[in-house]
MIMAR-295576 format. One record per residue: x, y, z negated of N, C-alpha, C in turn. Coordinates in steps of 0.02 Angstrom, whole numbers, m for minus. Atoms other than C-alpha are relative to their C-alpha. Example, Ala and Ser with C-alpha at 12.3 -4.5 7.8 and 13.67 -1.06 7.14 Angstrom:
2
nx,ny,nz,cax,cay,caz,cx,cy,cz
45,m59,0,615,m225,m390,45,60,0
m42,m59,3,684,m53,m357,m39,55,m37
***
This chain:
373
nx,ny,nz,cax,cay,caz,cx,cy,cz
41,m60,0,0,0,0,43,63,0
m51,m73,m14,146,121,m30,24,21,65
m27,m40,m62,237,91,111,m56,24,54
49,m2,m40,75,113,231,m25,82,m19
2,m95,8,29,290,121,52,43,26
m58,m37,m40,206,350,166,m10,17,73
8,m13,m66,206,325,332,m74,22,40
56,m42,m34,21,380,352,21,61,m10
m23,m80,m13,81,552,281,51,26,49
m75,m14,m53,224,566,403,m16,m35,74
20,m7,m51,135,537,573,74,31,67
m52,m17,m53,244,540,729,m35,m22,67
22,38,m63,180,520,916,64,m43,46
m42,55,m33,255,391,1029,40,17,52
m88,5,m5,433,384,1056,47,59,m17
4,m86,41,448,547,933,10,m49,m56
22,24,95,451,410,784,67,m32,m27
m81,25,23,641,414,723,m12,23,m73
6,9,89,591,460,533,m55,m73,m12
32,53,23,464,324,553,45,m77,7
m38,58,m17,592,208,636,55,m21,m79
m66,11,45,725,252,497,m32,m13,m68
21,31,55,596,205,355,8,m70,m13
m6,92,2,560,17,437,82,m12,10
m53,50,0,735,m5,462,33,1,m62
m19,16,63,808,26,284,m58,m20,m40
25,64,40,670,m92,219,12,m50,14
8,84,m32,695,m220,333,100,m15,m27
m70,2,33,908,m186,285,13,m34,m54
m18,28,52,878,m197,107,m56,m87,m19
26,78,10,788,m368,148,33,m43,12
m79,25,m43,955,m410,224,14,m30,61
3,17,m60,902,m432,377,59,51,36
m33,m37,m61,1017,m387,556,m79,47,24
37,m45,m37,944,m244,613,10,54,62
m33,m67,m41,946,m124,778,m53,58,14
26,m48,m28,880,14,816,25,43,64
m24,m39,m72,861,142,949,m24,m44,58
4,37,m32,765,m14,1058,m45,51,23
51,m29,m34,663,76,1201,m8,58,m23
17,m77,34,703,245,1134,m11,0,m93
13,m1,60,630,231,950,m4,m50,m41
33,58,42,590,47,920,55,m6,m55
m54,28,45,676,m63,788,m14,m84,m2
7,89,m4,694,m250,814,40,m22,m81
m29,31,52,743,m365,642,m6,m78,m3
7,80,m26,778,m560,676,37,m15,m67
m10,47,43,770,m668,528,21,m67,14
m34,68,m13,890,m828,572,m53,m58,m13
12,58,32,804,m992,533,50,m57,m39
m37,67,25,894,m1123,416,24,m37,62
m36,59,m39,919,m1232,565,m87,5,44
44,m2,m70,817,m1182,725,m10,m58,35
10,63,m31,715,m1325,806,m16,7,88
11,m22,m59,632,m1207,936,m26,68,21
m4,m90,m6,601,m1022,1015,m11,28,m49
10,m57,52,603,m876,912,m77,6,20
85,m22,m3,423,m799,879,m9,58,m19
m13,m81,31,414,m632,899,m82,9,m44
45,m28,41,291,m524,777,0,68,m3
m25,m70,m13,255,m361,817,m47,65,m27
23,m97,32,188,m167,742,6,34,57
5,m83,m42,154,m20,837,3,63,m64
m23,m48,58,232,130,766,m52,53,m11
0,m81,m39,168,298,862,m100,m9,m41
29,m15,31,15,385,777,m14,68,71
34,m50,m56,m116,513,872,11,71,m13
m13,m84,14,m115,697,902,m100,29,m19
66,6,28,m294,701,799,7,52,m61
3,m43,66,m302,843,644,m50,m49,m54
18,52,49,m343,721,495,m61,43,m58
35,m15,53,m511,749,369,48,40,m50
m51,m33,55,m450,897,221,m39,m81,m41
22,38,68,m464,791,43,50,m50,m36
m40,50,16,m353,657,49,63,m23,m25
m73,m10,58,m235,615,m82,59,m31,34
m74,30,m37,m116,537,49,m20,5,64
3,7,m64,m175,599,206,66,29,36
m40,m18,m50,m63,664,367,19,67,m50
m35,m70,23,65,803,305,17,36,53
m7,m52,m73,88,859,492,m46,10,26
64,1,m4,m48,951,555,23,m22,78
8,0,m74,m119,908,724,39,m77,16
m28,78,0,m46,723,685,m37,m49,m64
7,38,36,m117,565,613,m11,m62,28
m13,72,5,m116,390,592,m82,m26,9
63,m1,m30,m288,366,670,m40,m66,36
33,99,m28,m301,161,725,49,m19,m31
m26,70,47,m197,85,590,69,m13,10
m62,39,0,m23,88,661,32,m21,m61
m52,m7,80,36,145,482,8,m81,m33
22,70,7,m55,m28,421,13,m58,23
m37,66,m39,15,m148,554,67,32,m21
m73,m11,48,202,m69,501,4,m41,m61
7,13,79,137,m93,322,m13,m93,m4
14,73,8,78,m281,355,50,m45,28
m53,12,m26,236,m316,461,58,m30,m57
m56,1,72,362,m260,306,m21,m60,m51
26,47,25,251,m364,215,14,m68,25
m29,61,m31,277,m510,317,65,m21,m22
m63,12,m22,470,m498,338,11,m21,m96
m34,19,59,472,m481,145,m18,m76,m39
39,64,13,376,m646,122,29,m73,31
m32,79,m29,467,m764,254,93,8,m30
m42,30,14,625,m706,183,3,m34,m60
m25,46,43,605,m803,44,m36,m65,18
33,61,m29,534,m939,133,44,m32,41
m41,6,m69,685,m932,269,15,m86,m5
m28,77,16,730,m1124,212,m45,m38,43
60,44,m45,546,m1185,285,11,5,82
m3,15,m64,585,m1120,438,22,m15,51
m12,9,m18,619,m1175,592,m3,20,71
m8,m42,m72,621,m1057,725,29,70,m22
m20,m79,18,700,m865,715,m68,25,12
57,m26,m2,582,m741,670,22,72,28
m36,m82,m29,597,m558,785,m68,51,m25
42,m59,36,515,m423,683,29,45,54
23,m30,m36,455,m301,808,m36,59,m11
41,m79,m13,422,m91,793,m3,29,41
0,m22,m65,366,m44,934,m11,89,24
36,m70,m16,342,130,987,m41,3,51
42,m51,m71,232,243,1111,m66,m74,21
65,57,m44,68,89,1128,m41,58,13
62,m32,m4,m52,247,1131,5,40,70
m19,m46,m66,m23,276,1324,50,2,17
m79,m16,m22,158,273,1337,15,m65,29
m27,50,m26,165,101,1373,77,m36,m42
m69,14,13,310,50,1247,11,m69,12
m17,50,18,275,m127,1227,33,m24,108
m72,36,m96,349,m153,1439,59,35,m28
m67,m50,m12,481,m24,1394,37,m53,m65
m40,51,29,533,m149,1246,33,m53,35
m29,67,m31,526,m316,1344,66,44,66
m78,m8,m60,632,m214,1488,58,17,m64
m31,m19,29,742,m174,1352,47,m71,m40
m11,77,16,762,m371,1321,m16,m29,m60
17,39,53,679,m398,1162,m15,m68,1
24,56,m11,608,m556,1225,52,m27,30
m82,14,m7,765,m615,1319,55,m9,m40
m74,0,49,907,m572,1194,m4,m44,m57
6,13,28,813,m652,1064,m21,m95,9
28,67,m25,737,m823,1150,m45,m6,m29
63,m16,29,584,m772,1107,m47,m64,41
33,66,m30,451,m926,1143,m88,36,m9
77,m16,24,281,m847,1049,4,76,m18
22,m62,25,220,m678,1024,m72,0,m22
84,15,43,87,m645,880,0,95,6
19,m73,26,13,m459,841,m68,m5,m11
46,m11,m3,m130,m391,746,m15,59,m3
21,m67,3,m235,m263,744,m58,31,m54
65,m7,19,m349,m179,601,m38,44,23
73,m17,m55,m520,m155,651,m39,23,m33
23,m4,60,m631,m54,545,m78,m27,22
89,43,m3,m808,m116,634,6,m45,m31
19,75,7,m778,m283,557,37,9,m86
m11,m9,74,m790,m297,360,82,m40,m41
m68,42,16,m620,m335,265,m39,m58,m48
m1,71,m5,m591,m487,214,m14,m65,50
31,34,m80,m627,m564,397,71,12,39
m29,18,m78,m526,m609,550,m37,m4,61
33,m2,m69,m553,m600,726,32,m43,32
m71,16,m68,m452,m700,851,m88,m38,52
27,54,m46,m534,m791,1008,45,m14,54
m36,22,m41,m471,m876,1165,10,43,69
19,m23,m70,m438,m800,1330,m16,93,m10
19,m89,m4,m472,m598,1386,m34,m7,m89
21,m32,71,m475,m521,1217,m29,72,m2
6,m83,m15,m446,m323,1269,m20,16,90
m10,m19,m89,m475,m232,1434,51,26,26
m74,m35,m25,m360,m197,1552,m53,70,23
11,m70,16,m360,m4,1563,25,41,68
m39,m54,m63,m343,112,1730,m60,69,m8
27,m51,4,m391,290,1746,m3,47,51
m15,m32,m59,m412,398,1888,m36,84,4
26,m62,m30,m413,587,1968,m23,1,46
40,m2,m64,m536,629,2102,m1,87,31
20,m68,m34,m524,829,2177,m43,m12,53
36,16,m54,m663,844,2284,3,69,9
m41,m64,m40,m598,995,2407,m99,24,44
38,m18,m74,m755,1102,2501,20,65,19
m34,m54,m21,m762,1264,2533,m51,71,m60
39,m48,54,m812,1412,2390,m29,36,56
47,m52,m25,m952,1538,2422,m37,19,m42
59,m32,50,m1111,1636,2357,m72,m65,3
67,39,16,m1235,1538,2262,m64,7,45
67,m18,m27,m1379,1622,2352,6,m24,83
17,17,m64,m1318,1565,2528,60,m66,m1
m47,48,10,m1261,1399,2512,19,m57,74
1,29,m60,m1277,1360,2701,59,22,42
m66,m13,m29,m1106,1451,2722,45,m25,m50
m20,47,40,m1036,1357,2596,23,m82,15
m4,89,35,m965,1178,2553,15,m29,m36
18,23,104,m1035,1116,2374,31,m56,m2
m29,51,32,m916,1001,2295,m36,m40,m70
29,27,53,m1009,1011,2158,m55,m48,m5
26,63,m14,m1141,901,2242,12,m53,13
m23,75,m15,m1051,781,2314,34,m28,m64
m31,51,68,m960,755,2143,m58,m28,m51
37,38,55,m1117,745,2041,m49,m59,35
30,60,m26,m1188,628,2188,51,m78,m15
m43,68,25,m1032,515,2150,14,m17,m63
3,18,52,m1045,520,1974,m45,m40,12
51,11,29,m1213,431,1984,5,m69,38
m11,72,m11,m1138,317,2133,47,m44,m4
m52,45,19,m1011,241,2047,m15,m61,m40
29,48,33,m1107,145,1943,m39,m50,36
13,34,m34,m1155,46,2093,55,m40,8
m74,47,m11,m967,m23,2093,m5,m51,m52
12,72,59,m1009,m118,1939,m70,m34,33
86,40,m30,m1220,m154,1986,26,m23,44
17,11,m93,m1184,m194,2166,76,m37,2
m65,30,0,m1001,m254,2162,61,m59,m30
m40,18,65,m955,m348,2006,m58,m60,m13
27,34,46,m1012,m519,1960,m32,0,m52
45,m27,63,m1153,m493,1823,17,m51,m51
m28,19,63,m1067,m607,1704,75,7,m9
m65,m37,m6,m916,m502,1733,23,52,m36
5,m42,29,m891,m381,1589,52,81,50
m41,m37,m16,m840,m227,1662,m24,70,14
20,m79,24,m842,m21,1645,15,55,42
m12,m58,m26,m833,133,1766,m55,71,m57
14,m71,38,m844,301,1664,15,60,13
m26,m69,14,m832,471,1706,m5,35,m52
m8,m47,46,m773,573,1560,m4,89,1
m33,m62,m9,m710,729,1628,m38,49,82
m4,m31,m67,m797,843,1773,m3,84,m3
m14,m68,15,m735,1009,1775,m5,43,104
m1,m46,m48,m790,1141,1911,m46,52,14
37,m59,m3,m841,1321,1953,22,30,m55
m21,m52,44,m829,1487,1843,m61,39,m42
57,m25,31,m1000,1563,1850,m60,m26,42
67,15,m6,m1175,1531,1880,m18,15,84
7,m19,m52,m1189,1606,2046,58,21,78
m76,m19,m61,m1022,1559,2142,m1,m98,m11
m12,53,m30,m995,1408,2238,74,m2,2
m78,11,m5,m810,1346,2204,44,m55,47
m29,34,m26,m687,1269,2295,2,m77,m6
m5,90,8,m670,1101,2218,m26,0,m59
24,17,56,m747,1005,2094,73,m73,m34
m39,75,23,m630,858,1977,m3,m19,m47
45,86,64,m690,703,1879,63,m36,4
m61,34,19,m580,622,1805,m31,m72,m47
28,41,16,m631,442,1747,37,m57,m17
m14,72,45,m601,241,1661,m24,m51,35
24,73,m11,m611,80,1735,12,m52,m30
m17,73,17,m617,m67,1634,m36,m47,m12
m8,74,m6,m586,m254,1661,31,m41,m61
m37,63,25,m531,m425,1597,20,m50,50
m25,82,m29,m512,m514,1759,35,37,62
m31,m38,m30,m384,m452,1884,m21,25,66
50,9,m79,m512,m499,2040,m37,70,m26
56,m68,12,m618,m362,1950,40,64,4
m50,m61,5,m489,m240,1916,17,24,72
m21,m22,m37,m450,m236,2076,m73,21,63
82,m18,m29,m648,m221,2139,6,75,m34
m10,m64,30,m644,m60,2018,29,55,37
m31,m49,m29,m516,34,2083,m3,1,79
m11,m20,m43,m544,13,2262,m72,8,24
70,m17,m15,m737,30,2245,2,94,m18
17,m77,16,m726,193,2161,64,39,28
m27,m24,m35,m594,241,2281,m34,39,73
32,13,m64,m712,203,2422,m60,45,m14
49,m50,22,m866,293,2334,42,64,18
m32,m55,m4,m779,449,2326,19,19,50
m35,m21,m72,m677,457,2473,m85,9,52
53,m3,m15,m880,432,2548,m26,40,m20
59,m55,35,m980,525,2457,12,60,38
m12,m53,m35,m878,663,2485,8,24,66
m16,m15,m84,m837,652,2682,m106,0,10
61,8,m24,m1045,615,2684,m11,98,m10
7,m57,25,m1049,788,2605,46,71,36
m53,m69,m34,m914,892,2732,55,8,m49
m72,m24,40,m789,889,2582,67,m58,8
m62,37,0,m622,797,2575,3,m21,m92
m40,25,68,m563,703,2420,69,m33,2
m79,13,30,m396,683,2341,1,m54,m53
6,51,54,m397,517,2221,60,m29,m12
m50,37,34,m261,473,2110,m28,m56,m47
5,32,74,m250,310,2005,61,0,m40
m45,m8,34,m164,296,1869,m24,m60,m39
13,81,52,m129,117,1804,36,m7,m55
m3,5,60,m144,82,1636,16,m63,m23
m9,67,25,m131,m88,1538,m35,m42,1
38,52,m28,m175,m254,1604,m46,m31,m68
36,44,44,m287,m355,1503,15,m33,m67
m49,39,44,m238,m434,1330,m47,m81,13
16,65,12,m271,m622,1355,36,m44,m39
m17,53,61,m249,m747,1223,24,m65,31
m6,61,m15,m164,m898,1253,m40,m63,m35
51,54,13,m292,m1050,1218,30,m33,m78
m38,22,30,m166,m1139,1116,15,33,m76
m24,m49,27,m101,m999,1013,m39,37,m43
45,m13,46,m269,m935,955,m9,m39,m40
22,55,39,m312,m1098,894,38,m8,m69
m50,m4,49,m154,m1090,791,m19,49,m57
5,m67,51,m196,m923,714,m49,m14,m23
54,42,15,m380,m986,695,m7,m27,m79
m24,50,42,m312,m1105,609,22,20,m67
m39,m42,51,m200,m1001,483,m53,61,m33
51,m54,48,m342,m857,454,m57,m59,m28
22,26,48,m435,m1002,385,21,m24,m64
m18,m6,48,m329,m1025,266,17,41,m69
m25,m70,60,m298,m846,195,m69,12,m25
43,m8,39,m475,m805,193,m59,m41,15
48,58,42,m577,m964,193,m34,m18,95
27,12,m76,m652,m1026,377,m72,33,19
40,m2,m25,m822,m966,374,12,99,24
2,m59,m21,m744,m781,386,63,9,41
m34,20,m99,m643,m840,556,m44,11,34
49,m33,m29,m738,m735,683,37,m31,67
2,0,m59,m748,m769,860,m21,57,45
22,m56,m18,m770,m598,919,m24,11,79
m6,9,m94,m835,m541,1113,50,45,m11
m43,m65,m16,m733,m444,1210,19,63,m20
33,m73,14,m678,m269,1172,13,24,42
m41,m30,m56,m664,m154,1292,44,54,5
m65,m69,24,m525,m36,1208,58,m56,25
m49,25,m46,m361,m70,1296,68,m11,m53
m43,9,52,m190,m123,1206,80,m39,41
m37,38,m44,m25,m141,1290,53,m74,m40
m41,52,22,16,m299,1174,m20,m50,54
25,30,m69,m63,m368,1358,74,m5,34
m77,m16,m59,145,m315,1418,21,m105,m20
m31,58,5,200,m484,1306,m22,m37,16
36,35,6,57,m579,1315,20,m20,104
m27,34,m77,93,m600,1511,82,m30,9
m85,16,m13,297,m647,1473,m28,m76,m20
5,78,43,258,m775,1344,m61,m30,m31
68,3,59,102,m870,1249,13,33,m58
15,m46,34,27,m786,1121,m59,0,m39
49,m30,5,m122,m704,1026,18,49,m24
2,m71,42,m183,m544,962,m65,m4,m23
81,m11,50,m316,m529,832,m16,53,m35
18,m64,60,m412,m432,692,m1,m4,m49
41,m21,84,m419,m384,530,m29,46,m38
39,m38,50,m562,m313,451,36,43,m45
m27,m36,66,m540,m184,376,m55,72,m15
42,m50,16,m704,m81,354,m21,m10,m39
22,m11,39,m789,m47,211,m72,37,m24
74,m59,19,m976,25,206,m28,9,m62
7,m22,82,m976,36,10,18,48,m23
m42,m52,16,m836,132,14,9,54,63
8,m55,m72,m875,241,161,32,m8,61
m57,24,m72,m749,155,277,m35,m36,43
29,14,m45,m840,164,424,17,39,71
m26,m34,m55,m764,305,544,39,m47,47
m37,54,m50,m715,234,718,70,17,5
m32,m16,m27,m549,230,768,29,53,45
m6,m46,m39,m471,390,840,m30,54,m23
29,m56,13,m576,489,736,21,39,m49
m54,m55,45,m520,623,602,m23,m28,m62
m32,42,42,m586,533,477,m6,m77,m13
7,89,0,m556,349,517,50,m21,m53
m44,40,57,m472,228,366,11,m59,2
11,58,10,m443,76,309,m15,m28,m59
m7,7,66,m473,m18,171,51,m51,m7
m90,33,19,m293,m66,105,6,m73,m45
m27,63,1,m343,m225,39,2,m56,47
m38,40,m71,m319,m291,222,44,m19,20
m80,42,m36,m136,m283,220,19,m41,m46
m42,67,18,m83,m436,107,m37,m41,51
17,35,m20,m220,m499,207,51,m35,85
m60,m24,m58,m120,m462,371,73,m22,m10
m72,5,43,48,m493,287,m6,m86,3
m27,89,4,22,m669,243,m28,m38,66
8,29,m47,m77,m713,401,61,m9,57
m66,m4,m57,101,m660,515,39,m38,m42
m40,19,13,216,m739,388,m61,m97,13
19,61,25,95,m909,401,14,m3,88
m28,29,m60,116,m910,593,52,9,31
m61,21,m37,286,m887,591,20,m70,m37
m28,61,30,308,m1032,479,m58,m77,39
33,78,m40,173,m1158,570,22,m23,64
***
């Protein structure tokens, strides 16, 4: 619980997190572990030997980097930097990590594989966990399994999540300028409205999922963002939406982005305007290895009892622990960690989202039990 308050007050965004790096690595030091830092810019890798290795290392991994979110006033250990906080739990996966490492080393005799403690930086968009593996964490180490969790505050603590197969969505995002030509509101026949053809393709994009997408195909087109014009009575140059596609299956992912390529680029030529469409690819899918869940499964029935082993659906929030999960088998799961007694109910990302902190021994002993099974 300490270390997890610390590092929630001391918020860093991703690959900015060298006071957060230089906390986990003089704990993981005085655990006497080898340690490096400086992996991928900020990370910190820590490999616990085994007694007498039978077979691959198994990595176990944290996300450091924390949001650029202004945190609820009140809190006797909230964010000390404004305009920074710890806003989906990295602090907590750190905190359940340390926990771990301090638990298998006195266990190091049972085991029989090396264990690679894993701080990752920049997952919130930066993409760290590829910029690790290029960096050879998985390579240098003979890494065989990668585990990671994540707490979740929809789902009450004392609970687990894991299931088999697509867990997260894979994540792409795209710009659309739709180019016509500005003029006066009142004569819009010398004009060419972008702003129609964009709010006609907001409405037909959602035909790329209806009309395009297998209906037992989970999958999401969103426009968030459509910004255009100044005033009420002026026809502007361009209109631009800016929007989310997400998948779990790569056939879809790739229906997504070249449906709402195709909308757009249409719409607008139906309309006399031109469009400009950037994507911008985000993180593939997290899929679970079959095997690997079962394992973990297996182990969160033991910490907190089998009937609160969840089989969760899909989510469709994105997570680039999807970079390892395509090198090597794997899972990634949850742990509860909401609380509606105690008010811990804010979503993720929000100013004031929490956890409730008796999740991380929960967390803690679930990673030290599947590095030892």
């Amino acid at each position: 619980m300490a270390w997890r308050r610390h590092l929630h007050g001391r918020p860093e965004l991703g690959f900015e997190e060298h006071e957060t790096a230089a906390f986990v690595a003089e704990r993981l030091r005085a655990l006497g572990l080898a340690v490096t830092t400086g992996v991928a810019r900020t990370g910190v890798v820590a490999v616990l030997p085994a007694a007498k290795a039978a077979r691959g290392a198994v990595l176990l991994r944290a996300d450091m980097d924390a949001l650029p979110v202004q945190e609820v006033e009140g809190r006797a250990y909230g964010s000390e930097i404004p305009g920074r906080m710890h806003a989906c739990g990295h602090d907590g996966h750190m905190a359940m990590l340390l926990g771990a490492a301090a638990l298998l080393v006195e266990e190091r005799e049972r085991l029989d594989r090396d264990v690679v403690f894993c701080f990752q930086p920049g997952e919130e968009g930066f993409g760290g966990a590829e910029a690790m593996i290029k960096a050879g964490v998985l390579r240098d180490h003979g890494v065989a399994e990668a585990y990671g969790l994540h707490l979740w505050s929809p789902y009450p603590v004392g609970t687990i999540q894991v299931r088999p197969g697509p867990t997260m969505a894979a994540q792409d995002e795209f710009e659309a300028t739709v180019h016509g030509k500005g003029g006066h509101g009142a004569l819009p026949h010398a004009a060419i409205d972008p702003i129609v053809a964009a709010a006609q393709a907001v409405v037909a994009l959602q035909a790329v999922v209806a009309r395009h997408v297998d209906p037992v195909e989970p999958a999401v087109v969103t426009v968030g963002s459509l910004h255009a014009g100044t005033a009420a009575n002026i026809i502007p140059d361009t209109a631009v939406l800016r929007g989310t596609l997400r998948s779990f299956d790569e056939t879809v992912r790739k229906t997504l982005r070249e449906g709402a390529r195709r909308v757009l680029d249409h719409i607008s030529a139906a309309h006399g305007c031109r469009c400009d469409f950037v994507l911008h690819e985000g993180y593939p899918a997290v899929v679970n290895d079959r095997d690997a869940a079962e394992r973990v499964r297996k182990h969160a029935a033991e910490v907190v009892g089998e009937t609160r082993v969840i089989e969760p659906p899909p989510v469709a929030a994105a997570e680039d622990f999807a970079y390892f999960l395509q090198k090597v088998p794997g899972a990634f799961a949850f742990i509860g960690a909401g609380n509606a007694e105690r008010g811990i109910t804010a979503p993720h990302h929000a100013a004031a989202f929490d956890i409730d902190e008796t999740a991380l021994p929960i967390g803690a002993e679930l990673l030290a039990r599947i590095a030892l099974g």
